[in-house]
C-alpha positions, 0 to 999 in steps of 0.5 A: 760867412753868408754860406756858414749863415745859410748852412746854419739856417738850413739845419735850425729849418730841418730841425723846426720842422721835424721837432713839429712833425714829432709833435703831431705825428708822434714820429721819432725824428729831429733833436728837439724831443731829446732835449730834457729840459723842452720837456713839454715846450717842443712846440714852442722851442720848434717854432723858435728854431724855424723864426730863427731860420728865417732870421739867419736867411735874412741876415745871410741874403743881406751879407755881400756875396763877395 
């Protein structure tokens, strides 16, 4: 479970900061821009997905690792 939470950290992590790269270099990376209804609110929903990474590390690191 702790390795599902890490992995799903990492990719809300990536997907957070490309959604901002997007945003302040106009750059064609990430998911966040391609979502119809985030029209407008892209900096937003990729501060969310990058609170929410360090929620689900936080949730991973207190998992037991056995």
């Amino acid at each position: 479970m702790k390795q599902v939470l890490e992995f799903l950290g990492f990719i809300a992590l990536m997907q957070g900061v490309m959604g901002l790269v997007h945003e302040f270099t106009h750059w064609h990376v990430g998911l966040v821009q391609k979502i119809g209804f985030l029209d407008g609110y892209e900096v937003y929903a990729s501060v969310a997905l990058l609170l929410l990474a360090f929620a689900l590390f936080a949730v991973a690191d207190s998992q037991k690792s056995g």
